[in-house]
C-alpha positions as CSV (number, residue, x, y, z in Angstrom):
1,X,-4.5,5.8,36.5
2,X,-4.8,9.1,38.4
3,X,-2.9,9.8,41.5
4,X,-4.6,11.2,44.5
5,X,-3.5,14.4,46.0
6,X,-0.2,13.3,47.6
7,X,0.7,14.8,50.7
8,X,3.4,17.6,50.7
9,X,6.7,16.7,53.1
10,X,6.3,19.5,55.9
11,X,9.3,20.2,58.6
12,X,6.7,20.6,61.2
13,X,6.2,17.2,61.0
14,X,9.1,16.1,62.3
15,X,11.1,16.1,65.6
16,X,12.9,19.7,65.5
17,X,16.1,18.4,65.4
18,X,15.1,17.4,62.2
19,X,13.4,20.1,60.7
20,X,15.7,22.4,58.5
21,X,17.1,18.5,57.0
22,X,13.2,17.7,56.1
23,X,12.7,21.2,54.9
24,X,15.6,20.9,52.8
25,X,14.4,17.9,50.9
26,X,10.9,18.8,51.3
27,X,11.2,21.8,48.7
28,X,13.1,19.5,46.5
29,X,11.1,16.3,46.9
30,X,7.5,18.6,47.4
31,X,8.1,19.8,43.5
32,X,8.8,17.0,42.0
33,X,6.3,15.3,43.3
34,X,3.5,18.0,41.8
35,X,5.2,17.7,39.0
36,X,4.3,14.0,38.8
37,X,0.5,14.1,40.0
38,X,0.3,16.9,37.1
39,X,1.7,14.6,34.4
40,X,-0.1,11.7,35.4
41,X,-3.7,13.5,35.1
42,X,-3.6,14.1,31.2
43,X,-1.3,16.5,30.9
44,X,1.6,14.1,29.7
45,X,3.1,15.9,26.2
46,X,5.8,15.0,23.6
47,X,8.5,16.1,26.1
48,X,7.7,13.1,28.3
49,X,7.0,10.0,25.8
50,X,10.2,7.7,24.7
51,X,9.7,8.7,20.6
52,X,11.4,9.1,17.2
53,X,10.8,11.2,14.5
54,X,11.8,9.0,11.5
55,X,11.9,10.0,7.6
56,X,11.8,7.3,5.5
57,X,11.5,7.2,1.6
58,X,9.6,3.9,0.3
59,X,7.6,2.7,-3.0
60,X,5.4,-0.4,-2.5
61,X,3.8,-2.6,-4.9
62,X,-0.2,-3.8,-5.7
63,X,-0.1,-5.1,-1.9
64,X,1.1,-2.5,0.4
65,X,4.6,-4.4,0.1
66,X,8.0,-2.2,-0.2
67,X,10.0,-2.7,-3.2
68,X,13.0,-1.7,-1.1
69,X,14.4,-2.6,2.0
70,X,13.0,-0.6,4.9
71,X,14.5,-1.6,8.0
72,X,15.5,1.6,9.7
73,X,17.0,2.3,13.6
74,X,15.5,4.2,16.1
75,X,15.7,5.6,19.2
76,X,13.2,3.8,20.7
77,X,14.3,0.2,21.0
78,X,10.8,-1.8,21.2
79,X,8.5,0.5,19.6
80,X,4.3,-0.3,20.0
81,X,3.2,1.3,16.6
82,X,4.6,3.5,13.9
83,X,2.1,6.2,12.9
84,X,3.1,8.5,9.9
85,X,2.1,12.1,10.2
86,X,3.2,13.3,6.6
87,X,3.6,11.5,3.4
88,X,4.6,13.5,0.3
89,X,4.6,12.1,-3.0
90,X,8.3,12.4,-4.2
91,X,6.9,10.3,-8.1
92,X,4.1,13.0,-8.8
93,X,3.7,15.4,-6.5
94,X,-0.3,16.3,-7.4
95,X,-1.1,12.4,-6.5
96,X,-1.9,11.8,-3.0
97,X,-2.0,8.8,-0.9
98,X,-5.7,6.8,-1.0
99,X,-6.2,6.9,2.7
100,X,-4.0,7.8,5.8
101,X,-1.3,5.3,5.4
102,X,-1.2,2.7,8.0
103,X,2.0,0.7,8.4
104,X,3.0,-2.9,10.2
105,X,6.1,-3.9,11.7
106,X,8.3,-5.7,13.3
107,X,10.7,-5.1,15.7
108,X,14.2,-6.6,14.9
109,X,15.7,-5.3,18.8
110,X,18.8,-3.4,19.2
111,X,16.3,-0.2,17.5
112,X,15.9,-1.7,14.0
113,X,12.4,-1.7,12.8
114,X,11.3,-3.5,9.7
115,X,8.4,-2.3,7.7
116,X,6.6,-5.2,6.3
117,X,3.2,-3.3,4.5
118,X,1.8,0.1,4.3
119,X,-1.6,0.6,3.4
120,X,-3.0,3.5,1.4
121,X,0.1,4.4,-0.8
122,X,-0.2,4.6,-4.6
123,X,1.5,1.8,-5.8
124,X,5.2,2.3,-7.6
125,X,5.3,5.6,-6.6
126,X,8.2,6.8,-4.1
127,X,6.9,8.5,-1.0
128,X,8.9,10.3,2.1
129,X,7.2,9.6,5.3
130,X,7.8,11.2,8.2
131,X,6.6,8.8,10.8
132,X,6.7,8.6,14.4
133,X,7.9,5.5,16.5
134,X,5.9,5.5,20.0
């Protein structure tokens, strides 16, 4: 959703008695609200999304299951997806994953987030994922 242009808060406005009081909190108030309408037309970055940056080490078997446990914490307390941006290959480091791996979840609350299958892993060998809870 866009915002429309919102309108700026402008002393003359108002009653003069009330002027250098509007103007105060219009230069604050003016700001943040362009600060807003930018975000909300695409420009919203990293800085301004609830995320974690999570490494996790794991080895899975035939399926896609972990051999290990994998429930982790995070920051972000009821994540919508895990997406892994680097996997490395801690078994054999010239063997690569078969496709971007794709993992599913689920959320235990309080943070803790169980991994129950990741796709595109060679199986029994360990991998470090870095992975990023949105």
């Amino acid at each position: 959703m866009k915002l429309s242009n919102v309108r700026q808060i402008i002393a003359e406005d108002f009653q003069p008695e009330d002027r250098d009081m509007v103007s105060r909190l219009g230069g604050v108030l003016n700001y943040f609200m362009r600060q807003v309408v930018e975000l909300s037309d695409a420009n919203i970055d990293f800085d301004n999304l609830a995320f974690d940056i999570l490494n996790v080490e794991v080895t899975v078997d035939t399926n896609g299951i972990p051999l290990q446990s994998t429930r982790f914490n995070s920051k972000v307390s009821n994540p919508r997806g895990l997406m892994v941006i680097n996997a490395s290959n801690l078994t054999n480091s010239v063997v690569y994953p078969t496709s971007n791996p794709f993992i599913t979840f689920t959320p235990q609350g309080g943070g803790i987030i169980k991994i129950d299958h990741i796709s595109g892993l060679v199986l029994e060998n360990k991998y470090r994922l870095v992975i990023i809870a949105v």
